[in-house]
C-alpha positions in Angstrom: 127.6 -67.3 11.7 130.0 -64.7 12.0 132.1 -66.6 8.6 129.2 -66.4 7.0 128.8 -62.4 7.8 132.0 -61.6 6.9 132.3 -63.5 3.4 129.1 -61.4 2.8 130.3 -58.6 3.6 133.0 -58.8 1.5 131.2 -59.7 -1.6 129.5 -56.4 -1.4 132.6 -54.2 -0.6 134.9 -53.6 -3.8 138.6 -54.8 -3.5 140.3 -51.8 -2.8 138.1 -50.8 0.0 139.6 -52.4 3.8 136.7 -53.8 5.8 138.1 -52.8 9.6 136.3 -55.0 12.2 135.5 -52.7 14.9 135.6 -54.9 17.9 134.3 -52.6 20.7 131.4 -55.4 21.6 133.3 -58.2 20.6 134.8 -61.2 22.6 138.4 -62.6 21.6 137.3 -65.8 20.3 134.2 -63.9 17.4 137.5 -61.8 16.6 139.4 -64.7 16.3 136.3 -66.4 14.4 136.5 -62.8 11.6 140.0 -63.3 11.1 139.7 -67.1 9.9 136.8 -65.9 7.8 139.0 -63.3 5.8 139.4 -60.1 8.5 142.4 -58.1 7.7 141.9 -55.3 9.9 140.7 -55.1 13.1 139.4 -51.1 14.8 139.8 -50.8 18.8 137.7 -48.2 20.5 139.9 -48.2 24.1 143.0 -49.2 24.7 142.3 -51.3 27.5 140.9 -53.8 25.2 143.5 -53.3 22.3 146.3 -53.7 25.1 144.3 -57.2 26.4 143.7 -58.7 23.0 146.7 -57.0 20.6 149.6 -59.3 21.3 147.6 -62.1 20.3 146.4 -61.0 17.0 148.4 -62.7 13.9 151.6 -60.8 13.2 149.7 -60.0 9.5 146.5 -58.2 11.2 146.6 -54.6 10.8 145.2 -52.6 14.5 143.7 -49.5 13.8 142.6 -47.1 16.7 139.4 -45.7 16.2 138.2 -44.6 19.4 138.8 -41.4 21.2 142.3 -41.2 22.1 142.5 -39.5 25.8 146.2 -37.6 25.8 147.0 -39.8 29.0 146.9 -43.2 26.8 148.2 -42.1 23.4 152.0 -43.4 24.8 150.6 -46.7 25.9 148.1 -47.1 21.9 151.5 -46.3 20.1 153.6 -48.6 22.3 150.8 -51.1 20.5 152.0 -50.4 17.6 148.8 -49.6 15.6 148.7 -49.4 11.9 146.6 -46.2 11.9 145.4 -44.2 14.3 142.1 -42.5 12.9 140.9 -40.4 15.5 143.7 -37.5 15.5 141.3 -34.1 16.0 143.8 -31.5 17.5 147.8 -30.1 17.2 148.1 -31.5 21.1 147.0 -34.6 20.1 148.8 -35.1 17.2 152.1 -33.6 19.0 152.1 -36.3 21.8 151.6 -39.1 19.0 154.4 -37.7 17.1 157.0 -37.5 20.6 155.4 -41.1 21.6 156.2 -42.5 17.8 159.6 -40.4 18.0 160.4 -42.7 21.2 159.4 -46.0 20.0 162.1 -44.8 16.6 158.7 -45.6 13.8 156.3 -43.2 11.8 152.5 -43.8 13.0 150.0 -43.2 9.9 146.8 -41.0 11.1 144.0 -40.0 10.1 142.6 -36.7 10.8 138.7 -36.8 12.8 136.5 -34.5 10.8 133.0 -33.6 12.6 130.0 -34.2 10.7 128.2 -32.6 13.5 128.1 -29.4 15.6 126.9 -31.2 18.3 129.6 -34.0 18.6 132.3 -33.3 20.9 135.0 -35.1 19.5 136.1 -34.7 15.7 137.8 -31.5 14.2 135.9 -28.1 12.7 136.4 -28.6 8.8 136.9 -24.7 9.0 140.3 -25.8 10.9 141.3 -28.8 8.6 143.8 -27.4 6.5 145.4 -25.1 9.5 145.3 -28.3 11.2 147.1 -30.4 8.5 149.9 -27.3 7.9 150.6 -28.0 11.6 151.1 -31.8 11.4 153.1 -31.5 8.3 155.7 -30.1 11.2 155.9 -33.3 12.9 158.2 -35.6 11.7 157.4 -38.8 13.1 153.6 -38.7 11.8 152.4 -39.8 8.2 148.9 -38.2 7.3 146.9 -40.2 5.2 143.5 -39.1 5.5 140.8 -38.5 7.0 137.6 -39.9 8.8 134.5 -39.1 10.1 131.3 -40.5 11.9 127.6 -39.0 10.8 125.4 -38.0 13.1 122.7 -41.3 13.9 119.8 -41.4 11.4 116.9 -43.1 10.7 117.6 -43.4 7.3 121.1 -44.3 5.8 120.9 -41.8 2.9 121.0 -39.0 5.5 124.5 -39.9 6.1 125.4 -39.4 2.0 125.8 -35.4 2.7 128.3 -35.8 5.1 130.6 -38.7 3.3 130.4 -36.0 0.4 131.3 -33.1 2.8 134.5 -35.9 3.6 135.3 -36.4 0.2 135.3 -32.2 -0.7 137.5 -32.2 2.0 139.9 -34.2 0.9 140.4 -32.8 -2.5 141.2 -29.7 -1.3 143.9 -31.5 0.9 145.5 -33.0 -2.3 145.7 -29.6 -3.4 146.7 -27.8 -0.5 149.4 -30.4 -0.3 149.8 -31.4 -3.9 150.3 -34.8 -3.8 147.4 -37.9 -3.2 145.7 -39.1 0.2 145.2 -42.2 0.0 142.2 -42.9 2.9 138.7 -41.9 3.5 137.6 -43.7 6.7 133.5 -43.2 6.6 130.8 -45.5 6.6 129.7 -48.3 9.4 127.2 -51.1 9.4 124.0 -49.1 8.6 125.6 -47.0 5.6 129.0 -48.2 4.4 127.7 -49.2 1.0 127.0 -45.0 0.7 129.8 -44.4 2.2 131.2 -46.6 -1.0 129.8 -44.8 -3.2 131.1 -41.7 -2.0 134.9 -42.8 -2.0 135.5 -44.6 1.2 138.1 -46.4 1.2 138.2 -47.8 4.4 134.5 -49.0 7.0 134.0 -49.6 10.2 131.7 -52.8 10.7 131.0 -53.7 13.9 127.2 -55.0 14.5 127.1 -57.0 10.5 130.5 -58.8 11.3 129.5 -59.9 15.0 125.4 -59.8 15.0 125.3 -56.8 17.7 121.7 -55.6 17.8 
């Protein structure tokens, strides 16, 4: 079943978007059943389940963390060595990833959390964004390369479109700021990826069409 999921899925995403498995419900043999079926990447939401199932991931699978990254466990996620860390929403944050990767002698790629809503705790102001990114471009031993973000819950997929274009304005005015291209836009999940598609994602998060979570 899940084989089956996942070569539909990936008829219906375009080659140069990255399907990332996000695993959070997942057992170690349906992630082991997504890679054999053509999973390349595969999204943690804790590190205690990254740490426990990590190691035995083929050498060629990509880890990215897309969870929210407590300051007490960002030394133990890099020590994981993680493709990308997508959830990087503050300067303190972003600091201890940068002295962890500094340790462990590697750059660690991030993406920058952008809230979509007021409400949300986690994710960054867009007002602070480019502040936010001036500040990073400090840190040596961190490689921005976009940005995500999560939409509020809706009954109705299209809702989400607003926000994946709010994403997509933002990065723009990144390249500019910076003058030079970002290559990512992490935004879209099970529910409204193909939007998300539409609107220039170039990475979703697809947890509940890869594994059948209701």
């Amino acid at each position: 079943m899940i084989e089956d999921n996942v070569k539909e899925l990936l008829k219906t995403i375009p080659s140069d978007v990255t399907l990332v498995a996000a695993v959070k419900y997942a057992s170690k043999t349906q992630i082991e059943e997504a890679i054999k079926a053509g999973v390349t990447d595969i999204g943690f939401n804790h590190y205690q389940q990254m740490k426990d199932l990590a190691p035995y991931l083929p050498p060629e699978i990509k880890t990215h963390f897309i969870g929210t990254l407590q300051l007490n466990k960002v030394k133990k996620v890099v020590n994981l060595n993680p493709y990308l860390i997508e959830s990087v929403d503050s300067y303190e944050l972003a600091e201890k990833i940068n002295n962890a990767a500094k340790e462990k002698k590697r750059i660690q790629k991030i993406l920058i959390q952008v809230k979509s809503d007021e409400k949300k705790h986690t994710g960054l102001d867009p007002d602070d964004f480019l502040e936010l990114l001036d500040q990073i471009s400090t840190l040596e031993y961190l490689s921005f390369e976009g940005l995500m973000t999560i939409p509020p819950k809706n009954e109705d997929p299209e809702d989400s479109r607003k926000y994946f274009k709010e994403l997509k304005e933002l990065k723009d005015k990144a390249e500019k700021h910076l003058e030079k291209h970002i290559q990512h836009l992490s935004m879209g999940m099970t529910d409204d990826y193909q939007i998300a598609i539409e609107e220039g994602a170039s990475i979703v998060r697809i947890g509940r069409k890869v594994f059948d979570i209701s």
